[in-house]
C-alpha positions, -999 to +999 in steps of 0.1 A: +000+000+000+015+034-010+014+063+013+026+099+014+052+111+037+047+144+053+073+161+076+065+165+113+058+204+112+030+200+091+018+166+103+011+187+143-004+221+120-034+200+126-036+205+161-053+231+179-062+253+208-080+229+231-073+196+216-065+161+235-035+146+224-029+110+234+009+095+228+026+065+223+043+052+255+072+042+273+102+028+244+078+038+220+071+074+231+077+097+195+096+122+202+103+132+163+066+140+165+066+152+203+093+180+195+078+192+164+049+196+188+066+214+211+082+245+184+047+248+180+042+251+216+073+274+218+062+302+191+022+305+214+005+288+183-022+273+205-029+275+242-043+252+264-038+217+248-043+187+265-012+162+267-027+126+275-003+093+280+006+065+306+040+072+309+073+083+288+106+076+286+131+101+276+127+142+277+090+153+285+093+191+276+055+194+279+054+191+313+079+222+314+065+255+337+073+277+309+045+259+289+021+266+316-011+278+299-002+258+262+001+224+271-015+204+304-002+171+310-028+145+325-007+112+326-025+081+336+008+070+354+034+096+370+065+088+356+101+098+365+102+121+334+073+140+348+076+132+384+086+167+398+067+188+374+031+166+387+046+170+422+048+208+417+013+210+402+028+221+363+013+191+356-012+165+364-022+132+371-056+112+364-059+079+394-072+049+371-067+014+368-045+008+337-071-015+323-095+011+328-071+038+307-087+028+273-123+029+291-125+063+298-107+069+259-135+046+242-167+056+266-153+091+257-144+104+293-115+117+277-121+124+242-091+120+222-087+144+193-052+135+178-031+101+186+007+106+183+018+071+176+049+055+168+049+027+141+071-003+126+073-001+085+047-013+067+043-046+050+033-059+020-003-059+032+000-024+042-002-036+081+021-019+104+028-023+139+027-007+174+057-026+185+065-024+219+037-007+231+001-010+229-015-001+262-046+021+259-030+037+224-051+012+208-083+031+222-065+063+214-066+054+170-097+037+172-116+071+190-092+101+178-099+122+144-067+124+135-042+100+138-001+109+128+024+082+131+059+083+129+073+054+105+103+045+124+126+010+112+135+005+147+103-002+161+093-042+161+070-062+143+048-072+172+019-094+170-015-094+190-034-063+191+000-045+179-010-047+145-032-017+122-040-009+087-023+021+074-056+031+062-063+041+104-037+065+100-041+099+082-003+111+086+027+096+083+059+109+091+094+091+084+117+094+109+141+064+118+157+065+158+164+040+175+142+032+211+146+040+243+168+012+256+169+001+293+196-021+308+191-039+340+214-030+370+230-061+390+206-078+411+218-069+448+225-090+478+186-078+491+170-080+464+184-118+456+169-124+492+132-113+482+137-128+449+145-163+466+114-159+494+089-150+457+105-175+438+095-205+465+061-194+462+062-201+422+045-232+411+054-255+383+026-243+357+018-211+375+009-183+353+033-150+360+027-113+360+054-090+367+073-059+363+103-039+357+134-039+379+158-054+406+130-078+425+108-091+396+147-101+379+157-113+410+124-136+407+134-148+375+165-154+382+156-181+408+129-202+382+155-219+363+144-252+377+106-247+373+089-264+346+054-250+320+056-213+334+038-188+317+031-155+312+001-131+310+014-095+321+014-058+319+050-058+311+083-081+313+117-070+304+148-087+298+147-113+330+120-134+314+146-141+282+165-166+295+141-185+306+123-187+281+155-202+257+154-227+285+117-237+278+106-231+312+084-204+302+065-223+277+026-214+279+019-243+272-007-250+306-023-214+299-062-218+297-061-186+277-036-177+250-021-207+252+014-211+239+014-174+239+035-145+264+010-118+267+017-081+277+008-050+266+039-029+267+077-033+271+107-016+284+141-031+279+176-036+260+176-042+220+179-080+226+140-076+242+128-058+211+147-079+185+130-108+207+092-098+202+099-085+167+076-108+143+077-133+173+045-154+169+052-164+207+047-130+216+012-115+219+012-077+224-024-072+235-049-041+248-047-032+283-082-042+284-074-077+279-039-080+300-053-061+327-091-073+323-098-086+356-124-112+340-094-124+316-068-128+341-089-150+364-094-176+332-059-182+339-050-209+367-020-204+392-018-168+383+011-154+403+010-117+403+044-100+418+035-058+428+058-033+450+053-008+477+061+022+489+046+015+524+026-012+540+009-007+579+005-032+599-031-042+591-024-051+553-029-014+537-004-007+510+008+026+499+022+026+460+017+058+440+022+085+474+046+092+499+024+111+517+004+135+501+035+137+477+027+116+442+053+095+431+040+069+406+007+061+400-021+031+407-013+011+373-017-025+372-015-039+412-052-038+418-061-056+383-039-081+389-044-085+428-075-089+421-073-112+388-047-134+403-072-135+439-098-153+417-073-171+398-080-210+403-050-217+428-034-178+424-015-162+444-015-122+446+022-110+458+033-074+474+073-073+478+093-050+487+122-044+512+117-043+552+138-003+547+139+024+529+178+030+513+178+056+546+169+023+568+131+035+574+111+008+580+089+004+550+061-012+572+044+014+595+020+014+624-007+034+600+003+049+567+014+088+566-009+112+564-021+119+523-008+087+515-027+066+492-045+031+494-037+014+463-044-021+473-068-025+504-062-047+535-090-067+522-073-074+488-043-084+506-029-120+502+009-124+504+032-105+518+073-109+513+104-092+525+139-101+525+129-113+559+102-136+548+067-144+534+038-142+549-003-147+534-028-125+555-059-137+535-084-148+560-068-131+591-075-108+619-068-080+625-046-088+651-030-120+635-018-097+603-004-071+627+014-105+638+025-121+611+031-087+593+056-073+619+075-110+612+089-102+581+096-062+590+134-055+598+148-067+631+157-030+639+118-019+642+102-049+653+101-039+690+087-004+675+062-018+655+050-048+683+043-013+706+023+005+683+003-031+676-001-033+715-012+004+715-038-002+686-052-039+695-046-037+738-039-069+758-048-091+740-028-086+711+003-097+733-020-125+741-026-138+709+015-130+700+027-158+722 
């Protein structure tokens, strides 16, 4: 199918005062397009534009105070990029679930009047592809008027949901560079300890969800030995690779998408993209069906491995505040908390260290003031530290306060058994011994 190039200035002329503008995410985040944007921004061609995305990687001028007034960033997910700009109040932040992102785009919550979208070449059937991210971008084509992609040879040929028609596209602009790359720091002595206390709750023939950095690697780094693991996540990275040339991430006892590694966005080193790139194997999907509570249950044995900021000592975990201080966002934990909590045999998972890098204990007598409840006490399954693991599902008040304080560091234990004491009286002490 034969198109016609445009350059990136005149691709973004189309956009105007008080239009939405949904981008690409994450690796794929198109910044040709995002900067040609921005000299429009710079010369007070419009005002008041809407910038709409779950989060970037690399420069977000955007979210710059001197566009105060042209642009307005509503992210889905606060990302480092953005971080201090959303904690000043330059720019702001929308509390969703990510499988809900693409709901509030297609029920038109947030209508979506351009996509900014960042494309593999096409093929001889005039299909190109989203590559590495597909997320709620999906939602974004189908519901925007005006859809510009940039045409970029770097971006993988991803299968799933990644794939559209050139005909959904009314701009194209041609600019190769290559994608935002991340490489995996060594996985530290803590880090190998939470992995190890995850990794023994890992079945043969569980189903995984997980994320990016040092614990979810240090995870995979222990399932060598496992046997028929799959996947059906938000997002892997580079940790799952190896096992996966070992054959123990196989799919093969997946009730849904079986034989299939299912995720909906990626971040990682050039080996991950030239891995998913016309990978049949690889299914890049819509948020609403990775995240789709009612599709993650179908699954049996789904193991779904979250973070925290913060956890007190009733179950209540913090992970997008510190305080009333944004830091992140609510992304995936609940779907998947919840998914993997009706999950035939699964096994929700919040890890995280006992400490802070400053040695604050990360588990609290009651959270901080302003901070937020991503995942309720009454969502709350296992629990795991360096220190150990522990499953509150089904327990008092007092037992989690318990079993809880357990796995928190041997410096605030006596700290933490006080404050319990304080909270629950007597009988907490009681029940203790």
């Amino acid at each position: 199918m034969h198109y016609k190039a445009v350059s990136a200035a005149e691709a973004v002329k189309v956009i105007k005062s008080g239009d939405r503008v949904h981008m690409s995410s994450v690796a794929v985040t198109p910044h040709h397009l995002i900067n040609a944007l921005v000299e429009r921004g710079k010369n007070k061609e419009f005002k008041n534009v809407k910038i709409q995305h779950i989060h970037t990687e690399g420069p977000a001028p955007y979210a710059s105070p001197e566009f105060e007034g042209i642009f307005q960033l509503e992210s889905f997910f606060v990302g480092a990029n953005v971080r201090k700009q959303t904690q000043a109040g330059y720019a702001d932040y929308i509390p969703v679930f990510l499988s809900e992102t693409q709901k509030l785009i297609r029920l038109g919550y947030l209508n979506v009047d351009v996509a900014l979208i960042q494309v593999s070449p096409p093929d001889k059937h005039g299909f190109v592809s989203l590559g590495t991210s597909v997320d709620a971008t999906l939602a974004a084509i189908e519901c925007a008027k005006i859809v510009i992609a940039q045409v970029n040879k770097y971006v993988p040929r991803a299968w799933g949901d990644a794939m559209i028609s050139l005909r959904e596209i009314d701009y194209v602009v041609e600019h190769d560079e290559p994608l935002y790359l991340h490489h995996n720091a060594p996985i530290s002595d803590l880090e190998a300890a939470i992995g190890k206390n995850v990794a023994n709750l890992v079945e043969d023939g569980a189903c995984l969800q997980m994320g990016i950095g040092g614990i979810p690697n240090a995870v995979l780094a222990e399932l060598g030995n496992h046997k028929n693991l799959g996947v059906h996540t938000e997002m892997f990275s580079d940790g799952l690779l190896p096992l996966v040339e070992k054959g123990v991430v196989n799919c093969k006892e997946k009730q849904i998408d079986k034989g299939k590694i299912v995720a909906s966005f990626l971040m990682g080193s050039q080996d991950l993209y030239d891995f998913i790139d016309d990978n049949p194997m690889v299914a890049m999907m819509d948020v609403a069906h990775t995240n789709g509570i009612h599709v993650i249950r179908k699954n049996h044995k789904v193991t779904a491995i979250n973070s925290a900021l913060s956890v007190d000592i009733t179950g209540q975990v913090c992970a997008d505040s510190i305080g009333t201080t944004f830091y992140s966002g609510v992304g995936g934990q609940i779907d998947f908390i919840r998914g993997a909590g009706h999950s035939e045999g699964g096994k929700p998972i919040i890890a995280m260290p006992s400490v802070t890098a400053k040695g604050v204990s990360k588990i609290t007598p009651t959270l901080i003031e302003g901070a937020g409840v991503v995942t309720t006490r009454s969502n709350m399954h296992w629990l795991v530290t360096e220190f150990g693991a522990v499953n509150l599902y089904g327990k008092t008040l007092q037992e989690r306060a318990r079993q809880i304080i357990s796995i928190a560091h041997p410096n605030h234990r006596e700290t933490l058994d006080k404050a319990a004491f304080d909270r629950f009286g007597s009988h907490y002490h009681f029940i203790s011994k």
